[in-house]
C-alpha positions in Angstrom: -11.8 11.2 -12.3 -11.9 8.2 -10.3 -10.6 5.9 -13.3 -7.4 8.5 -13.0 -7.3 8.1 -9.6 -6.9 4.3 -10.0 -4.8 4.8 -12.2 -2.9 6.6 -10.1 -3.0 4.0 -6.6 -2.0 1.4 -9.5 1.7 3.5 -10.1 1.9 4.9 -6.7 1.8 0.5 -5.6 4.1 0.1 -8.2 6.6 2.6 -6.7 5.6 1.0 -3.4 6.4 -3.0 -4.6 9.9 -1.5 -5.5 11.4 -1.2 -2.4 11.0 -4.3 0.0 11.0 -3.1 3.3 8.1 -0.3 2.3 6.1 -3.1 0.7 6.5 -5.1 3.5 5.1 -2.6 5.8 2.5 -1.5 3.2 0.9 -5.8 3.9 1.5 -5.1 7.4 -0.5 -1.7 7.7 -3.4 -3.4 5.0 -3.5 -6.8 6.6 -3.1 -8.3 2.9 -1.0 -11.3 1.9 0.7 -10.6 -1.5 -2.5 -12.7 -3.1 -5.3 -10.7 -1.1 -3.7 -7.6 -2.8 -3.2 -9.0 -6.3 -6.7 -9.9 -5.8 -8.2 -6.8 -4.6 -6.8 -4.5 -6.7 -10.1 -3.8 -8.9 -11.7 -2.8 -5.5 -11.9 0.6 -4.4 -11.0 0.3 -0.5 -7.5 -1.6 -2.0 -6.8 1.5 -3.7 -7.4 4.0 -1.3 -5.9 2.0 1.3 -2.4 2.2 -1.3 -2.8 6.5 -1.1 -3.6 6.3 2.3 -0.6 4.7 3.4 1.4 7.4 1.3 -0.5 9.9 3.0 0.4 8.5 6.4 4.0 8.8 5.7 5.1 11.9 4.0 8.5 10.9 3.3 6.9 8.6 1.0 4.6 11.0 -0.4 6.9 12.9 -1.1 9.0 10.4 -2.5 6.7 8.9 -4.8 5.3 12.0 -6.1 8.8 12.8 -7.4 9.0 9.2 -9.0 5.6 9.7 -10.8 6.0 13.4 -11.3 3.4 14.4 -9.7 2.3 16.6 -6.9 2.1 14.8 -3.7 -1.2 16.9 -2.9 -2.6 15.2 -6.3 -2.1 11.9 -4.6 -3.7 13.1 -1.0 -6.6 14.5 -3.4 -6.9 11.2 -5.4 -7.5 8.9 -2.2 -9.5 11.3 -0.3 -11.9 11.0 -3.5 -11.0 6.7 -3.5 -12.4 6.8 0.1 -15.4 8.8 -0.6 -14.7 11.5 1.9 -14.0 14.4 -1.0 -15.9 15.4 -3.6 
């Protein structure tokens, strides 16, 4: 499941990357410069920080769950599991 869930974080940063001002607030909430992120994104936390900031900001949830056709509660679901606090 958790290979699906990064999976998951990878399209849901993709969606993310496409708009600039999003992005750019998605580095500012992470603390990451554009390289840390490239960089991180094997790591677990990097993941789950990506569905957490959908989570904070259900406009994008929402959003992005339409792009990748998906329930937005599938995405909330998939980082709870990314940060370890769901089964």
């Amino acid at each position: 499941m958790l290979e699906d869930d990064a999976a998951l974080a990878l399209h849901a940063l993709g969606w993310i990357l496409s708009d600039e001002p999003r992005a750019e607030r998605l580095l500012g909430l992470t603390g990451l410069a554009p390289d840390e992120l490239r960089a991180s994104l094997g790591e677990r936390a990097t993941l789950a920080a990506i569905l957490a900031f959908l989570t904070a900001h259900e406009n994008d949830l929402v959003a992005c769950a339409d792009a990748l056709q998906v329930p937005p509660a599938n995405i909330a679901a998939a980082a709870q599991r990314l940060e370890g606090t769901h089964a």
